[in-house]
C-alpha positions in Angstrom: -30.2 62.8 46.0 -27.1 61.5 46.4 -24.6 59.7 43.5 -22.7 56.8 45.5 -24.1 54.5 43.2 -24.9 56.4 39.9 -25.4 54.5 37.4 -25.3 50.7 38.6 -28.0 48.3 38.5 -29.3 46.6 41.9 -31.2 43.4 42.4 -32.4 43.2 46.0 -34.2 40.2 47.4 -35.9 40.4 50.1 -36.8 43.8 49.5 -40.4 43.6 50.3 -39.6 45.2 54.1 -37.2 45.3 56.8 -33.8 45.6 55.5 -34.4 44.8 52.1 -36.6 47.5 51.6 -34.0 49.9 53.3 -31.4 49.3 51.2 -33.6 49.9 48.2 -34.6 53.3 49.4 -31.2 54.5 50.5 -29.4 52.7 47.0 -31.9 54.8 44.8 -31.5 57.6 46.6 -28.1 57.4 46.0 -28.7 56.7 42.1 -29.2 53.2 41.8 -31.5 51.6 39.2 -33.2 48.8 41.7 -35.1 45.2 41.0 -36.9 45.4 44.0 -37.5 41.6 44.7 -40.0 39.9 46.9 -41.8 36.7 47.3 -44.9 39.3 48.2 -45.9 41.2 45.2 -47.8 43.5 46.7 -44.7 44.1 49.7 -41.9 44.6 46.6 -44.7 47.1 45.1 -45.1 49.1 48.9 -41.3 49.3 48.5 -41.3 50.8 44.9 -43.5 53.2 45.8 -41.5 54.6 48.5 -38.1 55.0 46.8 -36.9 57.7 45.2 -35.3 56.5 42.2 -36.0 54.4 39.4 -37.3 51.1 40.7 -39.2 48.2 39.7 -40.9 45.3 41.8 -40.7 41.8 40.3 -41.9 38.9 42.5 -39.7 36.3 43.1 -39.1 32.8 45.0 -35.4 33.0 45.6 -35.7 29.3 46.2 -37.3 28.6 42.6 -34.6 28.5 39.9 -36.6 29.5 36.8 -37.7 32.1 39.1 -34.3 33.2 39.6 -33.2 33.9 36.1 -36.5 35.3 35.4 -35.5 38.1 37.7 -32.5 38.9 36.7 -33.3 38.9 33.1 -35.7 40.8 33.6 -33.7 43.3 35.3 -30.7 43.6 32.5 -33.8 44.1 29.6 -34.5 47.2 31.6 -31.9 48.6 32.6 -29.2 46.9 30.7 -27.0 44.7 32.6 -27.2 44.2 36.0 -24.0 45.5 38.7 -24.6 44.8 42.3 -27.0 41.6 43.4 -27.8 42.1 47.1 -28.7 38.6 48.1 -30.8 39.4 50.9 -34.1 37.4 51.0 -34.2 35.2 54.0 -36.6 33.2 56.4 -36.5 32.5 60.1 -39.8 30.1 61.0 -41.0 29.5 64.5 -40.6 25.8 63.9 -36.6 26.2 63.1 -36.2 25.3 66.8 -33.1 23.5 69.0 -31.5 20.5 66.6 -33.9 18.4 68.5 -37.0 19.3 68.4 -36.5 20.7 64.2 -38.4 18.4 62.2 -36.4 17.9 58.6 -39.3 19.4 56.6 -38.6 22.5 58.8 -34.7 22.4 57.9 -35.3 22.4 54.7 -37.4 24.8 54.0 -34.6 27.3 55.5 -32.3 25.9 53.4 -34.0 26.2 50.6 -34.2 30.0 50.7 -31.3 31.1 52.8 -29.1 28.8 51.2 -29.9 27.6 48.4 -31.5 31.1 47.2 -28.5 32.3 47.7 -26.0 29.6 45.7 -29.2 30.7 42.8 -28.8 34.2 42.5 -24.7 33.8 42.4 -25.1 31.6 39.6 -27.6 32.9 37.5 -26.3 36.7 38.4 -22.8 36.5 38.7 -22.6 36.0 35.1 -24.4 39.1 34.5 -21.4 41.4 36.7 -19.0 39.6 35.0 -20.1 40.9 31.6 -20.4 44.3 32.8 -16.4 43.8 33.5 -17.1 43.8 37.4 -19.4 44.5 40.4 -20.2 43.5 43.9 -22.1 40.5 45.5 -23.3 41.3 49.0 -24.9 37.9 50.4 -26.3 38.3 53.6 -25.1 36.0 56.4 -25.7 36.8 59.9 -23.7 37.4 63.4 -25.0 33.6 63.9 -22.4 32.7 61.4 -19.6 33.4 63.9 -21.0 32.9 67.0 -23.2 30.0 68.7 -25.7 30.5 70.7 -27.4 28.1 73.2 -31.2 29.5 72.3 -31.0 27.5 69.0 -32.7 27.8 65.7 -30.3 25.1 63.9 -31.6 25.6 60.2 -31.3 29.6 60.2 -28.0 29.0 61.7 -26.2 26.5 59.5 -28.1 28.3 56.2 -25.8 31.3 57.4 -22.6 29.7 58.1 -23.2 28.3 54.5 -23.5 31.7 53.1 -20.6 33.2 55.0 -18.4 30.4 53.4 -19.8 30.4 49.8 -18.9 34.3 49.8 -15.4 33.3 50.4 -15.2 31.2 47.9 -16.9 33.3 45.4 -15.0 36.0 46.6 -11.7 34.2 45.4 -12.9 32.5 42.7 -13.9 35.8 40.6 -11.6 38.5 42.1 -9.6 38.3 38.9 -13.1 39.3 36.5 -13.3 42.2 38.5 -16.5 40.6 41.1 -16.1 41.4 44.5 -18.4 39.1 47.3 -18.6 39.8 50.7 -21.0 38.6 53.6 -22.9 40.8 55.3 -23.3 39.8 58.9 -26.2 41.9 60.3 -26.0 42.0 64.6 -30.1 41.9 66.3 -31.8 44.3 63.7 -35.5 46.1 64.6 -36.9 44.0 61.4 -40.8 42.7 62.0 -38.8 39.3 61.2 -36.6 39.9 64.5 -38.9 41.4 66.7 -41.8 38.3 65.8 -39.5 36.4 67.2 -39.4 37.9 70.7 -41.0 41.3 70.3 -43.3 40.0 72.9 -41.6 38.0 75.8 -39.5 41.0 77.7 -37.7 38.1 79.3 -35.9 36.6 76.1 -35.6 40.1 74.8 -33.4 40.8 78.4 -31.6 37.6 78.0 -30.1 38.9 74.6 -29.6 42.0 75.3 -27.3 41.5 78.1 -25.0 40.3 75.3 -24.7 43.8 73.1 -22.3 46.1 74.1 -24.4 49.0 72.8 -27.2 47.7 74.8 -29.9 48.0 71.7 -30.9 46.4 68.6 -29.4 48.1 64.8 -31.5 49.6 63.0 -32.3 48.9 59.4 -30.8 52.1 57.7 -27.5 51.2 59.6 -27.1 48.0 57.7 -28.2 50.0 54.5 -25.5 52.2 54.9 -22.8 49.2 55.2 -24.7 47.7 52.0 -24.3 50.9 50.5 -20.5 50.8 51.1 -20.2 47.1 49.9 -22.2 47.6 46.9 -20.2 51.1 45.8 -16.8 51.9 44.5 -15.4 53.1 47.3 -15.0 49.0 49.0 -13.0 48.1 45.6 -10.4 46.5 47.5 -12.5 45.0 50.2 -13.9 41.3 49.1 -14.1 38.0 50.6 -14.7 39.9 54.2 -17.3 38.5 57.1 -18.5 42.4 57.3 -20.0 42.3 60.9 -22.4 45.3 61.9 -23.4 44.1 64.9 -22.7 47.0 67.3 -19.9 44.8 68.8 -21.5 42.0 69.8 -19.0 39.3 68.0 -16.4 41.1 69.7 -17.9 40.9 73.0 -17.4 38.7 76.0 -18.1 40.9 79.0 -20.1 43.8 78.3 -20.5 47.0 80.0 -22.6 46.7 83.7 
């Protein structure tokens, strides 16, 4: 066991699988106390049962706002207070398509979590750090926030420019109460989310790829580990960053033959 993060209370959405469930594996490994959050009970419960720490799973619709503070209270009546909220829950739908063929039920429904779930937990749980006299924010935003990309899904895209931008602010906003808020912008990761998506057509797999310098997808415990760093002491000084761990690929114009 390790003691990065002795001590400090984690909420992580999303935390049902893929990253989410990563992070809270590695962060009570390290010492955390973890709200392991999920819209799927019985995921966020999976999740619990594989960390090392103390954990708890609490189901939750980022998107619902009762639902929201529900969680977080929840979480500081355990454990106290609450130090680190790792906004992470996020959805990418087949029908989140090009900006013409998106229907607007279909944009909002992305907006609603990645978004607008996001704006939610900073305003319910921001207040929570603040008491506690600091902490960090990690909302998740996406390489897609930087760069375009011609094989659109328009709602997932502007849902993460939204987040990148509202971590700015945030960031500035409470830098002086001691809260720290950074975007995490995760490169192609091996999630079942990603891999749904074009797991099974080898050609649109190949037609990304030839875009990564590394030549391969992250992996989910090497966006943990960058969590890890934004969500522990040693990034006090580092807030308001687009944190990219993308394995190059929004540095990249020509990649290696």
């Amino acid at each position: 066991m390790g003691s990065r993060l002795d001590g400090k209370v984690c909420v992580i959405t999303g935390a049902g699988g893929g990253m989410g469930r990563e992070a809270a594996i590695v962060f009570t490994s390290e010492g955390a106390k973890v709200c392991v959050a999920d819209v799927d009970a019985r995921r966020a419960e999976e999740t619990v049962s594989l960390c090392r720490g103390d954990a708890f799973a609490h189901r939750v619709n980022v998107a619902d706002e009762d639902g929201v503070r529900e969680m977080l209270a929840a979480t500081a009546e355990r454990f106290g207070g609450i130090d680190v909220l790792y906004n992470n829950a996020g959805i990418s739908p087949a029908d989140d398509a090009s900006v013409l063929d998106t229907t607007v039920e279909a944009w909002q429904r992305v907006q609603d979590v990645n978004a607008k779930g996001v704006f939610l937990c900073c305003k319910h749980g921001i207040p929570y750090l603040v008491e506690r006299g600091g902490g960090s924010v990690i909302n998740v935003a996406s390489f897609v926030a930087i760069l375009g990309a011609a094989t659109s899904q328009i709602s997932y895209t502007a849902s993460k420019g939204a987040v990148l931008a509202m971590s700015r602010e945030l960031a500035v906003q409470f830098a002086r109460k001691g809260v720290r808020v950074n975007a995490l912008c995760p490169g192609p990761v091996e999630t079942p989310l990603l891999l749904a998506i074009y797991g099974g057509d080898p050609e649109a797999f190949g037609r990304r790829q030839v875009h990564w310098p590394t030549g391969r997808l992250g992996k989910p415990r090497e966006i943990a580990n960058a969590a890890l760093f934004l969500a522990s002491d040693e990034s006090s000084f580092v807030t308001g960053a687009a944190f990219a761990v993308d394995g190059g690929l929004t540095a990249a114009y020509v990649t290696p033959e």
